[in-house]
C-alpha positions in Angstrom: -27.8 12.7 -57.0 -30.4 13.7 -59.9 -29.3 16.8 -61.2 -32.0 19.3 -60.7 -33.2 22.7 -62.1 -32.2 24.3 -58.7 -28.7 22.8 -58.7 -28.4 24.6 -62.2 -29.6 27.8 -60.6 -26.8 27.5 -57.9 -24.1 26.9 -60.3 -25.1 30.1 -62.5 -25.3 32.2 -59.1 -21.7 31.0 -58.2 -20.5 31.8 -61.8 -22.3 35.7 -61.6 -21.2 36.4 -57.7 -17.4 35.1 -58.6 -17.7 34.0 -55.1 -19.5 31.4 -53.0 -20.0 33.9 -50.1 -21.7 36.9 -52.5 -23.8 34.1 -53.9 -25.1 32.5 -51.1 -26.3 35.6 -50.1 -27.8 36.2 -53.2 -29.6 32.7 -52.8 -30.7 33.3 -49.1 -28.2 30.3 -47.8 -25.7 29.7 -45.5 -22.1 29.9 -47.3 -21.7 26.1 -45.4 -24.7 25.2 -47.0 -24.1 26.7 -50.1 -20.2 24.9 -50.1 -22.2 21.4 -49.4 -24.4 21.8 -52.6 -21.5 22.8 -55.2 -19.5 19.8 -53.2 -22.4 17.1 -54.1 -22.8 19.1 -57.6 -19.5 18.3 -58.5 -19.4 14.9 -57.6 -22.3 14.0 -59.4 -19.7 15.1 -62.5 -16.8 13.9 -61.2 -14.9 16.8 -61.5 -14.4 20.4 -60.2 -16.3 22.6 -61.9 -14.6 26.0 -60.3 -11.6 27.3 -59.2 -11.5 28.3 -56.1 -8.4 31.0 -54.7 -8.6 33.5 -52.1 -10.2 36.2 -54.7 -12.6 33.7 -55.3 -14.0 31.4 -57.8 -13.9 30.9 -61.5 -15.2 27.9 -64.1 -13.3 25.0 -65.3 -12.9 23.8 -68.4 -16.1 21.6 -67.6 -17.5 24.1 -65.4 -17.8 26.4 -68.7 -19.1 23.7 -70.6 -21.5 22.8 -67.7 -23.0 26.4 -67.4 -23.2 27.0 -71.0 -26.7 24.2 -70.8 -27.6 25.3 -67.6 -27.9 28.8 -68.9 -30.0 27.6 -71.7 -31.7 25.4 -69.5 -33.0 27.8 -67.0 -33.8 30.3 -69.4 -35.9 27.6 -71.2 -38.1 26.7 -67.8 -38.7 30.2 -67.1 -39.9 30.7 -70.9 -42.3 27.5 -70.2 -43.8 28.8 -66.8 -44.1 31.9 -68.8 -46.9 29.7 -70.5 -48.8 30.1 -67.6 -48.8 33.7 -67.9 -52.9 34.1 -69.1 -54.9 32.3 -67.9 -58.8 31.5 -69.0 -61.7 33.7 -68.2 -62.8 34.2 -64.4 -58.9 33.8 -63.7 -58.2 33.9 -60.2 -57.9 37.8 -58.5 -54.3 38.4 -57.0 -52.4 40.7 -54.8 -49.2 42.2 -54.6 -47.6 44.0 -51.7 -44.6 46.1 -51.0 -42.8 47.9 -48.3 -41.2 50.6 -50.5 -39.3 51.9 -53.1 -39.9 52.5 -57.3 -40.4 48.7 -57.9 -44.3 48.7 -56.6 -45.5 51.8 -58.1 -44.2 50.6 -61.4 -46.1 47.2 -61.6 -49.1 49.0 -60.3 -48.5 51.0 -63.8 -47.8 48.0 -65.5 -48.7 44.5 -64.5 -52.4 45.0 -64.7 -52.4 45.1 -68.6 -49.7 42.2 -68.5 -52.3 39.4 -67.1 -55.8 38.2 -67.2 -55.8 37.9 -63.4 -57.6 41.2 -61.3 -54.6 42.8 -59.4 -55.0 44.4 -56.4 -52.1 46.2 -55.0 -51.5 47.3 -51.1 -48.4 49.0 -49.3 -46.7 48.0 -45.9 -45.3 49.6 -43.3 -41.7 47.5 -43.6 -39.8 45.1 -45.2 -40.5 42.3 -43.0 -44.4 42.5 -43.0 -44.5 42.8 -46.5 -42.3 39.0 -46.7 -44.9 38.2 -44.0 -47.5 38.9 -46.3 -46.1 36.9 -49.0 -45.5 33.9 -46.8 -48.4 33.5 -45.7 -50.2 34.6 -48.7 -52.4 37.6 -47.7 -50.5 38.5 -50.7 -49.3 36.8 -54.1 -46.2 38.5 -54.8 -44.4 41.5 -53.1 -41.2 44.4 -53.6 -39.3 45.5 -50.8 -35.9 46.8 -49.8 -33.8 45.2 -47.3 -29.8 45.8 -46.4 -27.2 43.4 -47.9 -26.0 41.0 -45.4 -28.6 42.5 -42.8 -31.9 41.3 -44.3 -35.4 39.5 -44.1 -34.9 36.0 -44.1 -36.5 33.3 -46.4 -40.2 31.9 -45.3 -41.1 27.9 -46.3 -42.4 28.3 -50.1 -41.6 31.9 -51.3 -38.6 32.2 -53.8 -36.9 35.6 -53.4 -34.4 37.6 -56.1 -32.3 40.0 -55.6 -33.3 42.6 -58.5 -30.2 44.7 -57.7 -28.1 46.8 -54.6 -28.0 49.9 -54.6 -25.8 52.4 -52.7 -27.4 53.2 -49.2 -26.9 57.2 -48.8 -26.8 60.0 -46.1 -29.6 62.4 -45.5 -27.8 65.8 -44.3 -29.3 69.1 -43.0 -28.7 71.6 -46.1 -26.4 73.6 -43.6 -24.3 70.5 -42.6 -20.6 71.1 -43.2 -20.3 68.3 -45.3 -23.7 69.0 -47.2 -21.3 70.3 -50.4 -19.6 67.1 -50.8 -20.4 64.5 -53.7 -19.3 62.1 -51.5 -19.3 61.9 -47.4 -17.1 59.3 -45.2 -19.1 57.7 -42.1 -15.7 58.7 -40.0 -16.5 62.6 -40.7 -19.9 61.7 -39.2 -19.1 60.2 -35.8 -20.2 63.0 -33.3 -23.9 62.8 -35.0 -26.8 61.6 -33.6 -28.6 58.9 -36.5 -32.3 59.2 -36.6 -33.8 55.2 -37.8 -37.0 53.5 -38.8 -38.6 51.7 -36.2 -37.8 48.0 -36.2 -38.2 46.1 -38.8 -37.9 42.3 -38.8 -37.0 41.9 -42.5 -34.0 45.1 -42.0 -31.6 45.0 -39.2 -31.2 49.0 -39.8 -29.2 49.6 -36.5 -27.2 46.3 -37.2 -26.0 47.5 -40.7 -25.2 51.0 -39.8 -23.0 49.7 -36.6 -21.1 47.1 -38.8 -20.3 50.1 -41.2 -19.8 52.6 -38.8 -17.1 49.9 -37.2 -14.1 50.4 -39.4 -14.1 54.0 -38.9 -13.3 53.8 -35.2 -17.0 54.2 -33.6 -20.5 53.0 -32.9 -23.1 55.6 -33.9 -25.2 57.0 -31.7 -28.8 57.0 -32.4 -32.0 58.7 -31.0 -34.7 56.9 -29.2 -37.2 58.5 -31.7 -37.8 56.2 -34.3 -39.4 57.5 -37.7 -40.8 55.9 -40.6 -42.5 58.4 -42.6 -39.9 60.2 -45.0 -41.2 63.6 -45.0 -41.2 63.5 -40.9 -37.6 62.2 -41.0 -36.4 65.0 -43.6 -38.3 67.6 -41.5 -36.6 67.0 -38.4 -32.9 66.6 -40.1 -33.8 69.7 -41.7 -34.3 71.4 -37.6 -30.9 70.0 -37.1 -32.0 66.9 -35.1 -29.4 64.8 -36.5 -28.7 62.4 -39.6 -30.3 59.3 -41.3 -30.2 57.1 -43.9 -32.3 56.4 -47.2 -32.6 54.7 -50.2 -30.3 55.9 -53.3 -33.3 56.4 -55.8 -35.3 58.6 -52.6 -35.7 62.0 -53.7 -34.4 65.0 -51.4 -36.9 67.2 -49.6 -36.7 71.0 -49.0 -33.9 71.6 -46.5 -32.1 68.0 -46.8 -29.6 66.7 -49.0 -28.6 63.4 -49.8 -25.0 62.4 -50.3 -23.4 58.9 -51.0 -21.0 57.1 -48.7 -17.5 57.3 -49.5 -16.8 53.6 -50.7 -20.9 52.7 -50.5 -20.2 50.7 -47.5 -23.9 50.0 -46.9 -26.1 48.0 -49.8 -29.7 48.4 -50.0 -31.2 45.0 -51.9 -34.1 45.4 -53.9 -36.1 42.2 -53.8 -39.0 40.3 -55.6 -40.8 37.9 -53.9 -43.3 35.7 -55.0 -44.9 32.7 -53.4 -44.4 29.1 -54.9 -48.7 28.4 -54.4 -49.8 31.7 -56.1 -50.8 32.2 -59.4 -48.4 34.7 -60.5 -45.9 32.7 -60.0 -46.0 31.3 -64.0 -45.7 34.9 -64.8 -42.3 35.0 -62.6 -40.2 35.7 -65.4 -42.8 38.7 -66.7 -42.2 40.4 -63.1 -38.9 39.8 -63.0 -38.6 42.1 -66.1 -41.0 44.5 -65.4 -38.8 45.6 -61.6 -35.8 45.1 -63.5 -36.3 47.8 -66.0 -38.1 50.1 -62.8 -34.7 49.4 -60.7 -32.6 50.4 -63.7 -35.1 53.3 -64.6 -34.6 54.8 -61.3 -32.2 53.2 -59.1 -28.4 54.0 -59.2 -25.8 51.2 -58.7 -22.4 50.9 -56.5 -19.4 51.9 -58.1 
């Protein structure tokens, strides 16, 4: 097997995660598929290169020596498609999308003056048009927010990373009970009724919140009424109408508050998503940095 930029990419994922299952995830595979690739990655060397236990997986001896190139490596690649970053006059116009949080509104500020090309930008209603829009390149590039282990799958030619998680939290009524806490556990909210988004095919909201609400002995139930719009959601938890769900980094309206989860059991992912055929992807590495330093401007992270 010819050893390949993207078999580096899965052996520095693997050494970050500590874990075959967290970096799968992290890659958009399948922890079978991602076992498969690290099996024919090791055999084209001839020897392990982790450790693998039940808390996970660490280097060898030759899988240190092994990521210590593949680190330089990658980092090299990206600096050469980096290259590609301005282009000649007339350069092509692009687009970028997003569904929601502070990574769009900060390249809005800031990529414009970063490249020659003409950006547009344009906001969607949800996480899975927005990948949509990428995939089938009604736009070059796009931010959105999905929820770890419940999120928008990977279209044919985009390449998706994970920016960062952060903590999913509660959205209370101001007079709740529990509206004084720093933090709230999902058992203390079992007997309310959990306002969501409508559907979204990149965010399996319902599916995330059940999974969570699991271990503390019940299945939430949630109104027919499904709302998008923040300020419509915070309105009617404010009247009492039950509870919801938002980003950590959302700010709380007049008559909410917003509490973390005891033990952050739910993991919003902030994702970049650019498509292999558009011209921004050269400058990859130049968005990459400009919604890492929004997520870490404004984002908090678990722990």
């Amino acid at each position: 097997m010819d050893l390949e930029l993207r078999h580096l990419r899965i052996l520095l994922a693997i050494s970050e995660a500590g874990s075959l299952t967290r970096a799968a995830a992290a890659l958009f595979l399948s922890q079978p598929a991602m076992t498969t690739q690290l099996r024919r990655i090791e055999a084209s060397f001839g020897q392990p290169l982790f450790e693998r236990s039940a808390r996970g997986v660490v280097p060898t001896r030759a899988g240190e020596l092994v990521l210590a190139h593949a680190r330089t490596a990658v980092a090299s690649a990206d600096r050469i498609r980096g290259y590609r970053l301005r282009p000649a006059d007339g350069a092509e116009p692009v687009t970028v999308g997003g569904s929601s949080g502070p990574m769009l509104s900060h390249l809005t500020l800031h990529l414009p003056a970063a490249v020659s090309n003409p950006v547009t930008f344009v906001q969607f209603p949800s996480t899975g048009d927005a990948m949509n829009a990428v995939a089938d390149r009604s736009v070059d590039a796009g931010c959105m927010v999905d929820l770890d282990g419940f999120g928008v799958p990977l279209p044919e030619g985009v390449v998706v990373d994970v920016i960062g998680l952060e903590p999913v939290v509660v959205i209370l009524p101001a007079g709740h009970p529990r509206a004084g806490q720093d933090r709230v556990g999902l058992a203390d909210l079992a007997d309310e009724t959990w306002l969501l988004p409508p559907y979204d095919a990149g965010c399996d909201d319902y599916g995330a919140l059940a999974d969570a609400c699991a271990p503390a002995g019940f299945a939430p139930r949630v109104s027919p009424h499904r709302i998008g719009d923040l300020s419509v959601l915070c309105d009617l938890i404010a009247q009492g109408v039950g509870v919801s769900l938002a980003q950590g980094a959302a700010r709380a309206r007049e008559g909410v508050v917003m509490r973390r989860l005891t033990g952050d059991p739910l993991l919003g992912r902030h994702l970049l998503a650019v498509h292999r055929d558009s011209p921004l992807f050269g400058a990859r590495p130049l968005l990459l940095d400009l919604v890492r330093a929004a997520f870490e401007a404004r984002c908090v992270t678990p722990g």
